[in-house]
C-alpha positions in Angstrom: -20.0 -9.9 5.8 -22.0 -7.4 7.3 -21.1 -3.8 8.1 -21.5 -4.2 11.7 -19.3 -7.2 11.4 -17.0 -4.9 8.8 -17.1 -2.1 11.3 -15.7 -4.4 14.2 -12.7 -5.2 11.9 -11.6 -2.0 11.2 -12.4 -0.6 15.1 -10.0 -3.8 15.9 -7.4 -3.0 13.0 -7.1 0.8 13.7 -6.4 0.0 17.8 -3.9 -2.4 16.6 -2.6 0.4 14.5 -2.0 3.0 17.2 0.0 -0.1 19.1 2.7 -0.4 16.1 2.7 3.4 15.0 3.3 3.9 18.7 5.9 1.1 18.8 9.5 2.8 18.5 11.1 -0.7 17.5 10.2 -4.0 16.5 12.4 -6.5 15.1 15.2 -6.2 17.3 16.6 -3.8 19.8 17.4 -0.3 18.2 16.0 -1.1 14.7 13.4 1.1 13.8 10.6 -0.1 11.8 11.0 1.5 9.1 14.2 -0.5 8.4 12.8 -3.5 9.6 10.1 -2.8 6.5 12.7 -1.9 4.2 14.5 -5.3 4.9 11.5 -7.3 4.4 10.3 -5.5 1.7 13.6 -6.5 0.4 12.5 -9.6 0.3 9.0 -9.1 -1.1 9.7 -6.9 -4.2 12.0 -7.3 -6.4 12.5 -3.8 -7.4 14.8 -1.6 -5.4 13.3 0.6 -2.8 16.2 3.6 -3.1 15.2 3.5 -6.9 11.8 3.9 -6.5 8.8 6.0 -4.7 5.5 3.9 -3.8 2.8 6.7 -4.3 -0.6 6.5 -2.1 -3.7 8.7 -3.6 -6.5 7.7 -1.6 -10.3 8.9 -2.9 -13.9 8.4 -1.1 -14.4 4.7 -3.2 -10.5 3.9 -2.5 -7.7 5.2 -4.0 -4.7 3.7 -6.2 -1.4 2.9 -5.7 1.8 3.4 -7.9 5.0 2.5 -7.5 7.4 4.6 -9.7 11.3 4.4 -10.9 13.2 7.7 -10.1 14.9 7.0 -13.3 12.3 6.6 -15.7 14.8 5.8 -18.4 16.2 2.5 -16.1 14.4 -0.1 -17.8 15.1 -3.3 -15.4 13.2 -1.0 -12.6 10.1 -0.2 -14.6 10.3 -4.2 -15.7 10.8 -5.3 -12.5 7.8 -2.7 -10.8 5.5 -3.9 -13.5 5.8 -7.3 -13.1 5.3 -7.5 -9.4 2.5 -4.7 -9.3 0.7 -7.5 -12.0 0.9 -10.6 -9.4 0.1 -8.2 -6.4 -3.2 -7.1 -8.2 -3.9 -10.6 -9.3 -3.4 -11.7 -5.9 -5.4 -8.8 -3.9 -8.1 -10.2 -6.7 -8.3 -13.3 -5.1 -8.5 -12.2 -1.7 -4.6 -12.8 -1.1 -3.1 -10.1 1.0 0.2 -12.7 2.2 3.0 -9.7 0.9 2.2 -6.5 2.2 1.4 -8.9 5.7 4.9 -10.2 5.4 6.4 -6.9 5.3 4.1 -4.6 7.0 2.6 -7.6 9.3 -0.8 -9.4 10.2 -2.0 -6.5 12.0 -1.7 -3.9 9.5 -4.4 -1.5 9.8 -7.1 -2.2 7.2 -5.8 -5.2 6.4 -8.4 -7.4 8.0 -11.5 -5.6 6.6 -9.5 -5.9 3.0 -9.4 -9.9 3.7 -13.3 -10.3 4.7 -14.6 -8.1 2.0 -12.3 -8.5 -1.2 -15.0 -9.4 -3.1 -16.8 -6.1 -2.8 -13.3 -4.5 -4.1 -12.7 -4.2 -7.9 -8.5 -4.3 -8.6 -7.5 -3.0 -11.2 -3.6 -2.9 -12.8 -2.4 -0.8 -15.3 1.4 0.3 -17.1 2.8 3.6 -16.6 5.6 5.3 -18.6 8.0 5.2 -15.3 6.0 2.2 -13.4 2.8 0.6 -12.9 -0.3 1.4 -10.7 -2.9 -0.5 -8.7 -6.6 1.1 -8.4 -9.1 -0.1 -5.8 -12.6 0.8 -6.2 -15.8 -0.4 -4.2 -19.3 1.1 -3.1 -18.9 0.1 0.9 -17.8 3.1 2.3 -16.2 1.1 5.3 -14.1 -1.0 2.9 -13.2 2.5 1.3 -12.0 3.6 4.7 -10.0 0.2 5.1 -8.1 0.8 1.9 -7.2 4.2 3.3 -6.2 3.3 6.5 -4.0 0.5 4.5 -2.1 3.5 2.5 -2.0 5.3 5.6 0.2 2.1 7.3 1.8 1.7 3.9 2.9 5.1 3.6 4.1 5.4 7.8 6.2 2.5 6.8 8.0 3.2 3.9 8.9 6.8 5.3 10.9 8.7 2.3 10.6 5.7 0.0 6.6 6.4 -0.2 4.2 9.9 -0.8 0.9 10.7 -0.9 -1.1 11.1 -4.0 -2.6 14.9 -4.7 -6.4 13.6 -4.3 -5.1 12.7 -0.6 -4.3 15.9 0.5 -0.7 16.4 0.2 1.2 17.4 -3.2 4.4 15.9 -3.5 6.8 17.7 -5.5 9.4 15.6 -7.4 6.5 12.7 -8.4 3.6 15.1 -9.3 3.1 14.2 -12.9 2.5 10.8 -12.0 -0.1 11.0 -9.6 -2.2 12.8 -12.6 -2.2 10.1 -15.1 
């Protein structure tokens, strides 16, 4: 795909962003969308969103995404992070972005630029003490700004179940150690 062609996809997806940020419901009268994401993420993952923080630290060729227990001695939460943040990364590998659409929707800022160029994106999974992380690396700078526009959705979404990494600009307090590993 070309980058004027890549460029396009991300002018379309960050419009389409301003229309749902600037949504104050969707799913039904009076339910916010951050519930509306929390019931569908329900659905998706099958660890517990109150028992865990998803943790966005985006960088100039991507960033990475964890997903951490509160409790890091709760063992079926660590399990249960690990094993879906494996089959994410195996899908995103494949150019398979179905769950975070489901929850967060087809128009999900970045999301269409993440479809047309997944080639051009190395995903890579790895354990954590507490969790398991996703990292997403690539050379297109464009693609690099879809990722980030993707965290930025993801981390709008999730509200006070999600924070940002140190490398993107904002420490968060009660996660820090595992945004330096």
């Amino acid at each position: 795909m070309s980058d004027r062609r890549i460029a396009a996809v991300l002018a379309a997806a960050a419009i389409a962003g301003l229309g749902v940020a600037a949504a104050v419901t969707f799913g039904g009268e009076g339910t916010s969308r951050q519930e509306v994401v929390a019931q569908r993420g329900a659905s998706v993952m099958p660890f517990s969103l109150d028992s865990t923080t998803h943790v966005f630290d985006k960088d100039p060729t991507g960033g990475t995404q964890r997903v951490v227990a509160h409790d890091p001695g709760d063992r079926t939460e660590i399990r249960l992070i690990r094993q879906h943040l494996r089959e994410e990364a195996a899908a995103f590998r494949r150019g398979e972005f179905a769950d975070p659409a489901s929850i967060h929707g087809d128009d999900m800022p970045g999301l269409a630029a993440l479809n047309a160029g997944f080639q051009r994106i190395e995903v890579r999974f790895r354990d954590l003490p507490d969790g398991a992380e996703i990292t997403y690396r690539t050379s297109d700078s464009l693609l690099a700004a879809a990722i980030g526009a993707w965290f930025d959705a993801q981390l709008n979404d999730h509200g006070n179940d999600a924070s940002q990494g140190e490398h993107s600009g904002s420490k968060h307090s009660s996660h820090s150690a595992h945004s330096q590993q």
